[in-house]
VORONU-431087 format. One record per residue (C-alpha): x, y, z; residue in one letter. Coordinates in steps of 0.05 Angstrom, whole numbers, plus 5000, padded with zeros to 4 digits. Example, Ala and Ser with C-alpha at 12.3 -4.5 7.8 and 13.67 -1.06 7.14 Angstrom:
residues 2
524649105156A;527349795143S;
end
This chain:
residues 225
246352796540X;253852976524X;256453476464X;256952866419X;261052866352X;259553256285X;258452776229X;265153016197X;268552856258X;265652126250X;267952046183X;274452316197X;274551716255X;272651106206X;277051476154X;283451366212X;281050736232X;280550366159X;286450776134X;291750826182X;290150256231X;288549786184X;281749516204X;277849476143X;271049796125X;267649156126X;269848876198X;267449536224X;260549416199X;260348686224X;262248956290X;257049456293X;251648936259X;254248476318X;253448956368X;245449136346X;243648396333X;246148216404X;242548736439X;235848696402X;236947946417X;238648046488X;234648506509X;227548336529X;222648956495X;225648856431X;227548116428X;221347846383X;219447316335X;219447636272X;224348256239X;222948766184X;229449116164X;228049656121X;235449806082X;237750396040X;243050286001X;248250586028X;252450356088X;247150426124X;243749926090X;249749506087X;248349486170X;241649336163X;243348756112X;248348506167X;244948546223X;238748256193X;242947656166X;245947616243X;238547596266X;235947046219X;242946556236X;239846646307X;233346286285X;228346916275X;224447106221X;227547666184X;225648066121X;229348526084X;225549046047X;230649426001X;229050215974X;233950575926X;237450415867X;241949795883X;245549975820X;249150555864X;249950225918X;255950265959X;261649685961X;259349576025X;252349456020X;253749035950X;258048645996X;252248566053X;246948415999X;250547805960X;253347456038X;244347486059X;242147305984X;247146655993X;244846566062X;237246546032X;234247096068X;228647276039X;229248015997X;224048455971X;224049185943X;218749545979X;212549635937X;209450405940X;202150005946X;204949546007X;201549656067X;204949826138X;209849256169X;206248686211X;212648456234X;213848516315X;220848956299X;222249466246X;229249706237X;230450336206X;237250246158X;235550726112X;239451336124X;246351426173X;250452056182X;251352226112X;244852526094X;245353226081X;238853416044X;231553336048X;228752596041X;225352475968X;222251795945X;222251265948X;225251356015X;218951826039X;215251336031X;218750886070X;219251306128X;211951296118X;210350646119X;215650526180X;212051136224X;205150816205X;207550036232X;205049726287X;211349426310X;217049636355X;221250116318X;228750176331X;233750616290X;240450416267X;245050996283X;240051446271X;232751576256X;233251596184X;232052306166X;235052636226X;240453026212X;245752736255X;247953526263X;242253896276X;238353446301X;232653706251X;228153306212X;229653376130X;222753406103X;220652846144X;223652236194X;222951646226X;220151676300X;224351136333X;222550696396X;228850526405X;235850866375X;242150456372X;247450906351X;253950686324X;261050896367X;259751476388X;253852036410X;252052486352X;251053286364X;244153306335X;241052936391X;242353356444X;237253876406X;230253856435X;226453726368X;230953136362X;227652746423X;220952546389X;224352296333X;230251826379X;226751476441X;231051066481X;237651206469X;243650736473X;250950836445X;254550206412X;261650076419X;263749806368X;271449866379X;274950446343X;282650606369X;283350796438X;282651586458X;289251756457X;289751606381X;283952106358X;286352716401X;288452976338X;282652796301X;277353146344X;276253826387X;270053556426X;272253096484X;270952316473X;265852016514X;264651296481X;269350866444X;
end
C-alpha cells in the first residue's frame, strides 16, 4: 500500500474543494454514494438481493443514507438501521435522511435486543475519518451486531472504529469484507493491525480538483484523485 493521507489532510481537501472550487458538500457525497452503489451493484461478490445499511449520524451516515437510497432506486431491498441521536445530526445526513424517508425506504433505529443482520450485505456507515476517541454506545453495539452478521460486510471509507491515522482499533471495530474508501488512501491502513479490520481494499474516485491544485494543501505525494 502507498503512504496515504492523514485525516487532516482530507479535511483540508473537501474544505478546498466545497470552499474555493465551488462544488458543494452535498454533490460530493452523491458522488461518492454513486461511486459505492455502482460497484456493490456491479461487482459480482457483493451484488445481492437484499441491503442492511447501518448509518451514524454523521456524514458518514449521510453516505450510507445515499447510497442505500441509490441501491433501493436500482430495485434491491434495502434497510436503513439508524444509531445516534438524529437530533445532532449533521446538515448533511438531515439532508440524506428526509430525500430516503420521501423515497419510502424503509427506516428503523437499531434496537439493543435486535438480533444480528440476515440481510445478504451489511454496510458499515457508522463512523468516517473524524472519529478521534474510543467507540461508546449505542454505536458498540452496533459494531457488535455488524461483526456478529452473517452477511457480506463492506465498509464505507472506513471500518467504523478504525482510526483512519493509526490504523488502531478505538475500543473496538468493524472487521470489514470489503473496504470502499472515499478519494483517497488513508495512512492508518498501511499499519499491520489495520489489515484484519479492512479486507479487500479499493479506493473510490470520486472527483476532487486535479493534483496540481492540492500541492499546496498536502506534503504526502497524491496517488488517487
Amino acid at each position: 500500500m502507498n503512504e496515504g493521507l492523514a485525516s487532516q489532510t482530507i479535511k483540508a481537501i473537501d474544505a478546498y474543494t466545497i470552499n474555493e472550487i465551488g462544488i458543494p458538500s452535498m454533490v460530493l457525497m452523491e458522488r461518492a454514494a454513486l461511486a459505492i452503489a455502482d460497484e456493490l451493484l456491479d461487482h459480482t461478490s457483493i451484488s445481492a438481493a437484499s441491503y442492511a445499511v447501518v448509518c451514524g449520524t454523521g456524514n458518514n451516515g449521510g453516505d450510507g443514507l445515499a447510497i442505500g437510497r441509490m441501491l433501493h432506486q436500482a430495485g434491491k431491498t434495502v434497510k436503513i438501521y439508524l444509531v445516534g441521536n438524529v437530533d445532532k445530526a449533521s446538515d448533511e445526513c438531515r439532508k440524506q435522511l428526509r430525500i430516503a424517508k420521501n423515497l419510502g425506504l424503509t427506516i428503523d433505529f437499531l434496537e439493543e435486543g435486535a438480533e444480528s443482520f440476515s440481510e445478504d450485505v451489511v454496510l458499515d456507515a457508522l463512523f468516517g475519518i473524524g472519529l478521534d476517541r474510543d467507540v461508546e454506545e449505542p454505536h458498540k453495539t452496533a459494531i457488535d451486531k455488524i461483526n456478529r452478521s452473517h452477511g457480506y460486510v463492506v465498509a464505507v471509507d472506513v471500518p467504523s472504529g478504525i482510526s483512519a491515522d493509526t490504523g488502531k482499533a478505538m475500543g473496538t471495530a468493524v472487521i470489514a469484507d470489503s473496504t470502499l474508501t472515499i478519494g483517497f488512501m488513508k495512512t492508518g491502513f498501511n499499519v499491520k493491525e489495520a489489515q484484519a479490520f479492512i479486507g479487500k481494499l479499493k479506493v473510490m474516485a470520486i472527483g476532487y480538483p486535479e493534483r496540481s491544485l492540492l500541492k499546496g494543501l498536502i506534503k504526502e505525494e497524491l496517488t488517487n484523485d
